[in-house]
mmJSON file of the N, C-alpha and C atoms, coordinates in Angstrom:
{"data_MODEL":{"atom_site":{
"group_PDB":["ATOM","ATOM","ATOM","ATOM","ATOM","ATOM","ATOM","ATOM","ATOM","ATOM","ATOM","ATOM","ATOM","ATOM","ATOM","ATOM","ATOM","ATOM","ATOM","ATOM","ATOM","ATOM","ATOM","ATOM","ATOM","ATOM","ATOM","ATOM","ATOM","ATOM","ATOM","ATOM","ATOM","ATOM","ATOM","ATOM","ATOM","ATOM","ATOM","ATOM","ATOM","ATOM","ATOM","ATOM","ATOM","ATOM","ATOM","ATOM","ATOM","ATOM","ATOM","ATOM","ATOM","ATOM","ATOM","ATOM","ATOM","ATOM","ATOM","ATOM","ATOM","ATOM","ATOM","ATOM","ATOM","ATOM","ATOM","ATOM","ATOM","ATOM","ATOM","ATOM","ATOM","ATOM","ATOM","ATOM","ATOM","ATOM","ATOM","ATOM","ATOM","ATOM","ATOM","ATOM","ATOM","ATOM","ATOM","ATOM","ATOM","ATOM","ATOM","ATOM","ATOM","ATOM","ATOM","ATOM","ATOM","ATOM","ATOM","ATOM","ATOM","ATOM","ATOM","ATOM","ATOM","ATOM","ATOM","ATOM","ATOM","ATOM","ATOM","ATOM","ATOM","ATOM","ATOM","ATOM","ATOM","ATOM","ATOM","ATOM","ATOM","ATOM","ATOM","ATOM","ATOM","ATOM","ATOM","ATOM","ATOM","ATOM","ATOM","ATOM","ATOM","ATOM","ATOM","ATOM","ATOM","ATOM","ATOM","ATOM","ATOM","ATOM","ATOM","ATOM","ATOM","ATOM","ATOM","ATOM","ATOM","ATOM","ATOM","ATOM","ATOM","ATOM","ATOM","ATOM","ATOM","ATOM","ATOM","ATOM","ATOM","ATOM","ATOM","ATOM","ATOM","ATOM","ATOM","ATOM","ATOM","ATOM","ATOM","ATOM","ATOM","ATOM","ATOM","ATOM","ATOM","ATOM","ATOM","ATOM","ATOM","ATOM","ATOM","ATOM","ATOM","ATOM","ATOM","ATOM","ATOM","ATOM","ATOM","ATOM","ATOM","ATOM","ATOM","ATOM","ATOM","ATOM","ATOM","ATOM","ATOM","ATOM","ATOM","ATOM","ATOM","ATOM","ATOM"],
"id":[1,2,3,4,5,6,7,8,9,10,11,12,13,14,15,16,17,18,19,20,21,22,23,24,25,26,27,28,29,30,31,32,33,34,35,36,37,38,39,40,41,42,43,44,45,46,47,48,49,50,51,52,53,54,55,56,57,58,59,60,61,62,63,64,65,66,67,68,69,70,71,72,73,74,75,76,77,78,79,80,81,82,83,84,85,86,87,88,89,90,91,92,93,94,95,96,97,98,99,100,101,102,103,104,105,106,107,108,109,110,111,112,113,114,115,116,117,118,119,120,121,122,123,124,125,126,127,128,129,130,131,132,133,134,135,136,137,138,139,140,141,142,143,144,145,146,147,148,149,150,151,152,153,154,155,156,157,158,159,160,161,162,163,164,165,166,167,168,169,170,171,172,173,174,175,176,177,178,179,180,181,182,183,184,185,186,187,188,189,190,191,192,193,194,195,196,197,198,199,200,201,202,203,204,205,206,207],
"type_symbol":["N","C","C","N","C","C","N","C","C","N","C","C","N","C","C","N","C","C","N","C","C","N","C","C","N","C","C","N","C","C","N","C","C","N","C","C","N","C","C","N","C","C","N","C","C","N","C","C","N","C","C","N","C","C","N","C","C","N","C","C","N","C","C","N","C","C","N","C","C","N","C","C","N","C","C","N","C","C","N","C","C","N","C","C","N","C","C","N","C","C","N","C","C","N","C","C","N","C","C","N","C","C","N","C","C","N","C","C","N","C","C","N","C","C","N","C","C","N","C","C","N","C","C","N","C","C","N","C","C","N","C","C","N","C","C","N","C","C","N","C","C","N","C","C","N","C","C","N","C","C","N","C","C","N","C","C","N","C","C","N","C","C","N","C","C","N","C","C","N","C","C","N","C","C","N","C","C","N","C","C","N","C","C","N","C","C","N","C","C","N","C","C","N","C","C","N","C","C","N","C","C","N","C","C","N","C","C"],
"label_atom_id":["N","CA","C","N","CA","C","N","CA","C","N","CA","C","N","CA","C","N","CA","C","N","CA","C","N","CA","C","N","CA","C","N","CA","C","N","CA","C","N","CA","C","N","CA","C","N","CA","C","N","CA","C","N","CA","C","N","CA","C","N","CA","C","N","CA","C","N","CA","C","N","CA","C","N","CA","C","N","CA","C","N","CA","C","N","CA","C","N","CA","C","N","CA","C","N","CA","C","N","CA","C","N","CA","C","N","CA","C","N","CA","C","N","CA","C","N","CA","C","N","CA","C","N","CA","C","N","CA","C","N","CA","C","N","CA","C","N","CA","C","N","CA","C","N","CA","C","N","CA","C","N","CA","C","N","CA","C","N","CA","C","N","CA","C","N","CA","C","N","CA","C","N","CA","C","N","CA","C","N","CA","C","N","CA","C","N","CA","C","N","CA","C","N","CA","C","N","CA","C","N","CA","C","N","CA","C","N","CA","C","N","CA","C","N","CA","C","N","CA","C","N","CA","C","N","CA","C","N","CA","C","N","CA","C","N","CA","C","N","CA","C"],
"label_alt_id":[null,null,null,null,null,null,null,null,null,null,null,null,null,null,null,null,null,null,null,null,null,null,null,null,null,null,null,null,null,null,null,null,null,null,null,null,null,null,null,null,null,null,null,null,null,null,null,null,null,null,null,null,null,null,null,null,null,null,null,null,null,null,null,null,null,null,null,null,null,null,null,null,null,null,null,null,null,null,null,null,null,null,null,null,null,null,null,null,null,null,null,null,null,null,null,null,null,null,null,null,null,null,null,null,null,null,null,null,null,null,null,null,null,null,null,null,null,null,null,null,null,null,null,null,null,null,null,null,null,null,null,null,null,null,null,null,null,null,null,null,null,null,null,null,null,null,null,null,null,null,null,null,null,null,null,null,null,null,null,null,null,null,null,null,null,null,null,null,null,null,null,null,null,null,null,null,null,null,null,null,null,null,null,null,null,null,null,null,null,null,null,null,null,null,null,null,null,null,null,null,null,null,null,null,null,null,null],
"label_comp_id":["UNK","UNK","UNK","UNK","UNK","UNK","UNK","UNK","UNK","UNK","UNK","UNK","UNK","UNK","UNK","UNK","UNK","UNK","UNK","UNK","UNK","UNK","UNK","UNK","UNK","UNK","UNK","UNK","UNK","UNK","UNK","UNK","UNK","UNK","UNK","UNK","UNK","UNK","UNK","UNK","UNK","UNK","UNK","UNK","UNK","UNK","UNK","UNK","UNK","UNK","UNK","UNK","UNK","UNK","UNK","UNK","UNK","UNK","UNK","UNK","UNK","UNK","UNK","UNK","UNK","UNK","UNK","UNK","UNK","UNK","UNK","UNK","UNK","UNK","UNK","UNK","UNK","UNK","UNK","UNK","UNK","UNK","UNK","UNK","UNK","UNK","UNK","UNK","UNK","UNK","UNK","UNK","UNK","UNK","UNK","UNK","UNK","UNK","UNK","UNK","UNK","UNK","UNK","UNK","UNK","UNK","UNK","UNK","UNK","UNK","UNK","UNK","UNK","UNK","UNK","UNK","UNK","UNK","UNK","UNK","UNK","UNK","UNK","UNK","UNK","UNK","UNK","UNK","UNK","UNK","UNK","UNK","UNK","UNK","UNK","UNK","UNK","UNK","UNK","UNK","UNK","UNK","UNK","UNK","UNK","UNK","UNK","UNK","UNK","UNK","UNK","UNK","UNK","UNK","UNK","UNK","UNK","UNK","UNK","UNK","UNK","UNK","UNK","UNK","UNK","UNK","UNK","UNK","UNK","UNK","UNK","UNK","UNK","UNK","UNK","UNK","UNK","UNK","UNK","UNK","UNK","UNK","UNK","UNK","UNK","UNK","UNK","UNK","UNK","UNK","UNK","UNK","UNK","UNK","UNK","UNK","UNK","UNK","UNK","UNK","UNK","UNK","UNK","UNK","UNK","UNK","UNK"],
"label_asym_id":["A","A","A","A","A","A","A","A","A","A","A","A","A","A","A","A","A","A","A","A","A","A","A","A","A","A","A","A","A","A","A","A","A","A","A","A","A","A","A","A","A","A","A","A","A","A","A","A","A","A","A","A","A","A","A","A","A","A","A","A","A","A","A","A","A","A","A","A","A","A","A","A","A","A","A","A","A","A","A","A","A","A","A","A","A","A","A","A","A","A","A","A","A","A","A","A","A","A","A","A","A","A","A","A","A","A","A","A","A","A","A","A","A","A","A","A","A","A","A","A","A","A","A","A","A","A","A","A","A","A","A","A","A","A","A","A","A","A","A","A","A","A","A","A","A","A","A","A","A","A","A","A","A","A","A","A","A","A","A","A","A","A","A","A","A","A","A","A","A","A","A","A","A","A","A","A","A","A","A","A","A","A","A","A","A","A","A","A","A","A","A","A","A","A","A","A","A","A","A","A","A","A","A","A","A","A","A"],
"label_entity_id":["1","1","1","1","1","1","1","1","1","1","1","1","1","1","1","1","1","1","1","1","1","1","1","1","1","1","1","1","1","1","1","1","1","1","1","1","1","1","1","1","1","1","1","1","1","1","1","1","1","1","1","1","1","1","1","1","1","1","1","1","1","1","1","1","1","1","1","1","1","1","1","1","1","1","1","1","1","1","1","1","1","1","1","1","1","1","1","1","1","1","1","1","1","1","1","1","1","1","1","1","1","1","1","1","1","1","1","1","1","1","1","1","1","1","1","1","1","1","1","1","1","1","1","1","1","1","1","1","1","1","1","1","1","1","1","1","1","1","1","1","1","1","1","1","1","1","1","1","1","1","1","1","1","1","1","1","1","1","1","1","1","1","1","1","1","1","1","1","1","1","1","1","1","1","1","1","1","1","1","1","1","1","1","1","1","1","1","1","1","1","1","1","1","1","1","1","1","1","1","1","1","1","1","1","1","1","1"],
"label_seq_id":[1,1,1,2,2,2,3,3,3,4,4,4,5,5,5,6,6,6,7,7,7,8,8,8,9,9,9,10,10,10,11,11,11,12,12,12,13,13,13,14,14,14,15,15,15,16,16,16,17,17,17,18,18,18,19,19,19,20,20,20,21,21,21,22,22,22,23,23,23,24,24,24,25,25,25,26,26,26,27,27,27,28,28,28,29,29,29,30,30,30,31,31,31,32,32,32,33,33,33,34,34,34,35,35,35,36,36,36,37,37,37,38,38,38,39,39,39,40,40,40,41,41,41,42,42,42,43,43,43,44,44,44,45,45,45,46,46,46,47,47,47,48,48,48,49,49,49,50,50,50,51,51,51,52,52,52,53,53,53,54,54,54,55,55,55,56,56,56,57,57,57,58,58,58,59,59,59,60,60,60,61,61,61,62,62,62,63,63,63,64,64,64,65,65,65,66,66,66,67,67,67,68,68,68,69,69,69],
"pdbx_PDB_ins_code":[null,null,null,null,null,null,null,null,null,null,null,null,null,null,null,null,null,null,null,null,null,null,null,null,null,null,null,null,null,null,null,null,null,null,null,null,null,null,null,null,null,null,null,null,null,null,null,null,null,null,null,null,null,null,null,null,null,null,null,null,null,null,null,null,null,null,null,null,null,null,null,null,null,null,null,null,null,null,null,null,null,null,null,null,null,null,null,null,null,null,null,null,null,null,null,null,null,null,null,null,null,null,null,null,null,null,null,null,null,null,null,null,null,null,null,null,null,null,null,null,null,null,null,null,null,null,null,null,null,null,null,null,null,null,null,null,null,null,null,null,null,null,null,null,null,null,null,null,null,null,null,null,null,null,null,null,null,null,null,null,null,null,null,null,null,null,null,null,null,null,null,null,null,null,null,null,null,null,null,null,null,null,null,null,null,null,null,null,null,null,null,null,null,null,null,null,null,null,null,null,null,null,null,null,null,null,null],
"Cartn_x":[0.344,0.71,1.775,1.545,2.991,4.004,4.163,5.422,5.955,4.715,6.141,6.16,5.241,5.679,7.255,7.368,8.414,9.613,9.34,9.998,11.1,10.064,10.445,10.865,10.639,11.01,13.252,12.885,14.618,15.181,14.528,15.603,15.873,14.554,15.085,16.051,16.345,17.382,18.622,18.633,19.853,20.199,19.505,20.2,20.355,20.171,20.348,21.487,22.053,22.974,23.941,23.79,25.332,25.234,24.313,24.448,25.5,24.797,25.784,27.079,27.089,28.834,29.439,29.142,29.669,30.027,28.825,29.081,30.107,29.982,31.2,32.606,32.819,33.78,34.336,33.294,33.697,32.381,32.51,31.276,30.259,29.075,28.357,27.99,28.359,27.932,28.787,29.897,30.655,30.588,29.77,29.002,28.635,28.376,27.527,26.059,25.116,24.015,22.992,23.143,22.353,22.627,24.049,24.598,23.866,24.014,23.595,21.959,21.17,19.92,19.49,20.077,19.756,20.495,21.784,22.286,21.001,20.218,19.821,18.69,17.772,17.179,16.939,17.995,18.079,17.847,19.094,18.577,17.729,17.05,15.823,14.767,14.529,13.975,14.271,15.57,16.136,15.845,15.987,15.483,13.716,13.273,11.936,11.482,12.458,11.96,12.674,13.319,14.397,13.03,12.02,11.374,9.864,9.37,8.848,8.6,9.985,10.767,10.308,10.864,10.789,9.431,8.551,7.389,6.973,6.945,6.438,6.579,8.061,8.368,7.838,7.539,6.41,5.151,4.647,3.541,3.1,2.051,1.886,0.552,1.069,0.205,-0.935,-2.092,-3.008,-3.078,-3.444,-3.494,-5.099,-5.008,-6.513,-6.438,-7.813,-8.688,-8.823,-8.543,-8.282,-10.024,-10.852,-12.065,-12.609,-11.918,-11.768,-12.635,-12.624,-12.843,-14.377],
"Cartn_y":[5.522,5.032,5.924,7.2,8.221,7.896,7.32,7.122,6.149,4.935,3.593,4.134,4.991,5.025,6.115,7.065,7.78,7.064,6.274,5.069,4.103,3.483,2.532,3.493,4.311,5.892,5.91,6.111,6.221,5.459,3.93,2.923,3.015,2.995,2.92,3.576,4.835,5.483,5.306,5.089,4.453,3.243,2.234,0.996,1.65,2.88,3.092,3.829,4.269,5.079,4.296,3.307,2.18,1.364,1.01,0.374,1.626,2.35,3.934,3.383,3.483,4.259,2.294,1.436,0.327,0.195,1.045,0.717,1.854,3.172,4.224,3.845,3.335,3.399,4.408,5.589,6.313,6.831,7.863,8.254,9.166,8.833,9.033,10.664,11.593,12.66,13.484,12.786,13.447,13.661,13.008,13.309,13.957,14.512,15.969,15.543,16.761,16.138,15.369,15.304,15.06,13.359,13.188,11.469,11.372,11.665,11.371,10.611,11.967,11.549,10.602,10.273,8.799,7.887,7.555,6.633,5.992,6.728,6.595,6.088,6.656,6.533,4.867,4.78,3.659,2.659,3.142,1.559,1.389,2.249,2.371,1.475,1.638,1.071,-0.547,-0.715,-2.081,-2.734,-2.346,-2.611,-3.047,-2.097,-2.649,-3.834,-3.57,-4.845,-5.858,-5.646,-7.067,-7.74,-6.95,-6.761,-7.922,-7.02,-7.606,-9.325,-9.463,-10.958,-11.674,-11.389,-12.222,-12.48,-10.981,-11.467,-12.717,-12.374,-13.404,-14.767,-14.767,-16.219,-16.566,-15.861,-16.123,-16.615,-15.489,-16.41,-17.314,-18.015,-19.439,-19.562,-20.595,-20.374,-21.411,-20.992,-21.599,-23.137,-24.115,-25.528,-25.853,-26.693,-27.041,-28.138,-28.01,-29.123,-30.335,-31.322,-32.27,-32.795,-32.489,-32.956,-34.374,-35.524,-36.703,-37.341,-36.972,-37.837,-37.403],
"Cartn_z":[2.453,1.144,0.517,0.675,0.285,0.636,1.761,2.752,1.577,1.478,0.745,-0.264,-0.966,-2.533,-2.077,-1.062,-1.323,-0.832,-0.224,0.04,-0.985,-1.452,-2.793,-4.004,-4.236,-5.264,-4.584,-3.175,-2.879,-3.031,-2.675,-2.667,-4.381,-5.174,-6.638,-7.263,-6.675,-6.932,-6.328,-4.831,-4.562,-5.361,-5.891,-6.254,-7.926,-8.046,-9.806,-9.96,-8.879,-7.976,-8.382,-7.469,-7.252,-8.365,-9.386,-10.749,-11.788,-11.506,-12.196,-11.835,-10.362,-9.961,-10.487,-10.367,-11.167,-12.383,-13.19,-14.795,-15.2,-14.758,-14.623,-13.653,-12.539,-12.187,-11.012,-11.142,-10.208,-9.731,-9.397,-8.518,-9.596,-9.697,-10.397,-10.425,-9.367,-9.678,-10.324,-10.62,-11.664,-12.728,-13.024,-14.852,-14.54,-16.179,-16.731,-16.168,-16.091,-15.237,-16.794,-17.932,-18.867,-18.968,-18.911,-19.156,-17.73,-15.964,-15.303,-15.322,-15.674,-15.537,-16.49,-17.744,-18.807,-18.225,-17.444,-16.448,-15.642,-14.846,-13.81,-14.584,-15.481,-16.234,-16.292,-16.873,-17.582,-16.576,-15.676,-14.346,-13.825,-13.59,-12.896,-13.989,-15.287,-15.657,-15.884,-16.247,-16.146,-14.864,-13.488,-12.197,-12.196,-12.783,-13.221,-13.699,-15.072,-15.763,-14.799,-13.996,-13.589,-12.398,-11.989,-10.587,-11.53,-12.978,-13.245,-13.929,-13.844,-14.599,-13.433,-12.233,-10.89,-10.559,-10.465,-10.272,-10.86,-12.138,-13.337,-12.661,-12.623,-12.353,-10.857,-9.519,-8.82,-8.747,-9.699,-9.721,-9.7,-9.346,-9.185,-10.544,-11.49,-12.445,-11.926,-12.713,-11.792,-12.665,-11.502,-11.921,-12.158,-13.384,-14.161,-13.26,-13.016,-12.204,-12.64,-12.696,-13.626,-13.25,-14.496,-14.317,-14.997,-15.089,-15.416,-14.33,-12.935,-12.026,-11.657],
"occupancy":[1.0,1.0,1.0,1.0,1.0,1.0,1.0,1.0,1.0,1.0,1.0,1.0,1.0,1.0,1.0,1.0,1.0,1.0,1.0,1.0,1.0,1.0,1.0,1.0,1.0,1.0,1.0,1.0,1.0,1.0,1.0,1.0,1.0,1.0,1.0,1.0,1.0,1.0,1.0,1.0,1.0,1.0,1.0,1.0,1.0,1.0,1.0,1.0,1.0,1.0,1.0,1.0,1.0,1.0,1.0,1.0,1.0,1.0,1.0,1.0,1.0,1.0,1.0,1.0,1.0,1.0,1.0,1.0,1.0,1.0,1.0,1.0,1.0,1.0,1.0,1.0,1.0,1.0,1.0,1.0,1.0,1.0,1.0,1.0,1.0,1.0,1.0,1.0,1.0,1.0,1.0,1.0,1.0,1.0,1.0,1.0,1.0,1.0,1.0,1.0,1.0,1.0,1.0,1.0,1.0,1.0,1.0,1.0,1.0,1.0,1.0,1.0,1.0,1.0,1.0,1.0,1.0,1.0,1.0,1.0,1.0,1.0,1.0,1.0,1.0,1.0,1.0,1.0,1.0,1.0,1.0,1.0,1.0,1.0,1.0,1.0,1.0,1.0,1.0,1.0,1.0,1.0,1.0,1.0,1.0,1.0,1.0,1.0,1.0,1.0,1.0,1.0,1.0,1.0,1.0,1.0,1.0,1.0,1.0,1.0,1.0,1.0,1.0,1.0,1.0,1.0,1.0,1.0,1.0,1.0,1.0,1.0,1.0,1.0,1.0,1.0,1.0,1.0,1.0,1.0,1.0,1.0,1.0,1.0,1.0,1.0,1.0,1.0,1.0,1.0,1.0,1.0,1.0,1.0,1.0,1.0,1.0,1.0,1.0,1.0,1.0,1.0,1.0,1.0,1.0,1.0,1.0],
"B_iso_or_equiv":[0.0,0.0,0.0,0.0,0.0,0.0,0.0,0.0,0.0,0.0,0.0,0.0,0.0,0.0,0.0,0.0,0.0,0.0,0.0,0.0,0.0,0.0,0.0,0.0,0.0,0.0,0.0,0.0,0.0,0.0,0.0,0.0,0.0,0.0,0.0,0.0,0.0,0.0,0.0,0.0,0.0,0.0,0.0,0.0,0.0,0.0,0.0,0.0,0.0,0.0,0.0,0.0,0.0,0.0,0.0,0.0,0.0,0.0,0.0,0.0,0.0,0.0,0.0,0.0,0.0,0.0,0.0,0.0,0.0,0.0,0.0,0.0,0.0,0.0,0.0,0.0,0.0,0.0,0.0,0.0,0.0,0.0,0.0,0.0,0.0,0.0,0.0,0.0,0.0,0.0,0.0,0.0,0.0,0.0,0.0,0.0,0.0,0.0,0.0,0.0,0.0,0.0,0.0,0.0,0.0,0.0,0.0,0.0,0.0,0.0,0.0,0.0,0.0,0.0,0.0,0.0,0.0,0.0,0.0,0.0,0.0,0.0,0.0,0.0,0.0,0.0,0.0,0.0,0.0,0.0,0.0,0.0,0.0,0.0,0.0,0.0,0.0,0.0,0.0,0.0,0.0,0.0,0.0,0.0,0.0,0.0,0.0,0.0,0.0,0.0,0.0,0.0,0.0,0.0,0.0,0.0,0.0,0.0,0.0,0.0,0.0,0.0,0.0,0.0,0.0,0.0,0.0,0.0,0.0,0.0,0.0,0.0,0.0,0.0,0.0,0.0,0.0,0.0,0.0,0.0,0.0,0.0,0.0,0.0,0.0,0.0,0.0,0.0,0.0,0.0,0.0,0.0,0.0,0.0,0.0,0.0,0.0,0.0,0.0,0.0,0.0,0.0,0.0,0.0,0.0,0.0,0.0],
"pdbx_formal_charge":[null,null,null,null,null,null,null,null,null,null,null,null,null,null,null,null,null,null,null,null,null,null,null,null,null,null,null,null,null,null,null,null,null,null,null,null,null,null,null,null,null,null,null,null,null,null,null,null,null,null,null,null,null,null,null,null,null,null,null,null,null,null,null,null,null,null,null,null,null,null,null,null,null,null,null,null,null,null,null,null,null,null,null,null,null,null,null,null,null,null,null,null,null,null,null,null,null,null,null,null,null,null,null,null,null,null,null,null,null,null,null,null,null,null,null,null,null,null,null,null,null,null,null,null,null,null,null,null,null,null,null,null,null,null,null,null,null,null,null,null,null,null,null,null,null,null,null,null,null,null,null,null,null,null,null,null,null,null,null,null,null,null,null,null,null,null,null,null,null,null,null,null,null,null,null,null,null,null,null,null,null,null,null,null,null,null,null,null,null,null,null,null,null,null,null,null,null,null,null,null,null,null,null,null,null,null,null],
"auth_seq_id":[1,1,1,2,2,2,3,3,3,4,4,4,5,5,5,6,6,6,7,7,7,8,8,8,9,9,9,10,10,10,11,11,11,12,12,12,13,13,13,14,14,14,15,15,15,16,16,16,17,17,17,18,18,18,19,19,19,20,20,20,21,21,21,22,22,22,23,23,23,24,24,24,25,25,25,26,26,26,27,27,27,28,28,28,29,29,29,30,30,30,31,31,31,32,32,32,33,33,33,34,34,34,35,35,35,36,36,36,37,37,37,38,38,38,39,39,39,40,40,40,41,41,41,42,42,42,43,43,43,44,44,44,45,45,45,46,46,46,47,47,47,48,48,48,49,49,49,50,50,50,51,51,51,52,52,52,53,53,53,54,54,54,55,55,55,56,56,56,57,57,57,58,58,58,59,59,59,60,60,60,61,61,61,62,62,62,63,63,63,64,64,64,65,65,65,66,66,66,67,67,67,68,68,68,69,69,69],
"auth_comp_id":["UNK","UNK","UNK","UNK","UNK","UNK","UNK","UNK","UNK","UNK","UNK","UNK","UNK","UNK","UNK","UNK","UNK","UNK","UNK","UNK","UNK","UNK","UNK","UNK","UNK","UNK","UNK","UNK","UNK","UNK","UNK","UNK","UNK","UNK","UNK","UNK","UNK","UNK","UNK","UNK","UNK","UNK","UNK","UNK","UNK","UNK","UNK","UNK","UNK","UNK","UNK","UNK","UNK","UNK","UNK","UNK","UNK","UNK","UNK","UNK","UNK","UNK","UNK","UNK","UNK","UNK","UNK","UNK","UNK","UNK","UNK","UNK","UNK","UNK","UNK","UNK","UNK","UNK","UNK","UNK","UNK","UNK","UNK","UNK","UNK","UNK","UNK","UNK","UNK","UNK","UNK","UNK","UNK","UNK","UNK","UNK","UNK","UNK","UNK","UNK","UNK","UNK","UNK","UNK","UNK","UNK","UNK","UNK","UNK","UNK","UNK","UNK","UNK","UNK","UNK","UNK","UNK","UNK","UNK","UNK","UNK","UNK","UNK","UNK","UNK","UNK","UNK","UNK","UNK","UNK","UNK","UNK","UNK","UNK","UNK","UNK","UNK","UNK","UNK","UNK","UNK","UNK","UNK","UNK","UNK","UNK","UNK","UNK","UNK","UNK","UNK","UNK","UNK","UNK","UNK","UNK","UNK","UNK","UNK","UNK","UNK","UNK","UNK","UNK","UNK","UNK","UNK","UNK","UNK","UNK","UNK","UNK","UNK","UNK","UNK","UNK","UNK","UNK","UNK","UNK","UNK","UNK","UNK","UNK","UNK","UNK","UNK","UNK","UNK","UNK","UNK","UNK","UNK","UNK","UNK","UNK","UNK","UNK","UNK","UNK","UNK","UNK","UNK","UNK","UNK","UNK","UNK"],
"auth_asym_id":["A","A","A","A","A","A","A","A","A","A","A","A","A","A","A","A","A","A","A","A","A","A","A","A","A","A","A","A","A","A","A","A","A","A","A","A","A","A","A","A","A","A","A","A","A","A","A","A","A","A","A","A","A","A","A","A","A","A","A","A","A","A","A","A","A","A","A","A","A","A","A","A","A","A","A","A","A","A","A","A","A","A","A","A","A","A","A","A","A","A","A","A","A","A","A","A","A","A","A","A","A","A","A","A","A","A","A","A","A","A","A","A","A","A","A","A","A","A","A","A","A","A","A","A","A","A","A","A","A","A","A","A","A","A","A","A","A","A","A","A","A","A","A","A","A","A","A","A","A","A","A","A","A","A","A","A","A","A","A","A","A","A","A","A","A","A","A","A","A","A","A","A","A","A","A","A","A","A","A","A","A","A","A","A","A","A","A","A","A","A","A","A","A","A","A","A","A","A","A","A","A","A","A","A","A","A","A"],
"auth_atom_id":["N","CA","C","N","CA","C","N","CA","C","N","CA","C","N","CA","C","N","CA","C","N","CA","C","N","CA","C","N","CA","C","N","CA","C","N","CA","C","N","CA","C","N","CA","C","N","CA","C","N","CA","C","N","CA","C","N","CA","C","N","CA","C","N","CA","C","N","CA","C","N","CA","C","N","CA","C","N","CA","C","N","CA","C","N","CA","C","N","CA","C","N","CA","C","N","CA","C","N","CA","C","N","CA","C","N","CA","C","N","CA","C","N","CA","C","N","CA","C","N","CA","C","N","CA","C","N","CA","C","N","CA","C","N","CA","C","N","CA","C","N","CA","C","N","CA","C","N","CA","C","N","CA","C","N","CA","C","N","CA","C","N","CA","C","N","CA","C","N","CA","C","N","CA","C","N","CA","C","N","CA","C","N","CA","C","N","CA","C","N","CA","C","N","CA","C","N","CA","C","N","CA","C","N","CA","C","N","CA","C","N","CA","C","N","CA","C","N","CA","C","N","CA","C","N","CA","C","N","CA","C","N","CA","C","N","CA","C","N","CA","C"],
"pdbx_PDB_model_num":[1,1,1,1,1,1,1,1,1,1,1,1,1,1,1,1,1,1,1,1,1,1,1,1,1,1,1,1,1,1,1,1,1,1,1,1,1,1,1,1,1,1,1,1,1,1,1,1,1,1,1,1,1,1,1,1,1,1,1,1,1,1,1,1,1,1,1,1,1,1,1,1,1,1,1,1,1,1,1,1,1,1,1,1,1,1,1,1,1,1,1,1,1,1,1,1,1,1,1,1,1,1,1,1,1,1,1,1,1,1,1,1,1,1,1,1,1,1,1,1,1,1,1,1,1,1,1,1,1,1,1,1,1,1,1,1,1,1,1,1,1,1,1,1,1,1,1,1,1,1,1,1,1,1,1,1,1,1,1,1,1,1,1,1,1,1,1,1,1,1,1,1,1,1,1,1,1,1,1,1,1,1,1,1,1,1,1,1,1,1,1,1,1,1,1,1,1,1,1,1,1,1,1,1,1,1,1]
}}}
């Protein structure tokens, strides 16, 4: 279980990585390390919420039994 959590922990940072170096323009470790870590910050949590939207919309809501019959 360490493995995926350290797992899913990198990819989150790589994809908060390349959201950075997009919304900056250049390569993200060129910021000061304080703008860096609220950059990353930030996507990482936006990635979240973006993860928990999808779920949502997965789910399969459950269907009422139509008890008429």
């Amino acid at each position: 279980m360490t493995q995926r959590v350290d797992a899913r922990w990198r990819a989150e940072v790589t994809q908060a990585l390349c959201a950075v170096q997009a919304q900056v323009g250049t390569a993200p470790h060129g910021l000061p390390r304080d703008v860096l870590i609220a950059a990353l910050a930030d996507a990482i949590w936006a990635q979240r919420a973006a993860y928990a939207r999808v779920r949502e919309t997965l789910v399969a809501s459950p269907v009422l039994a139509d008890e008429s019959m």
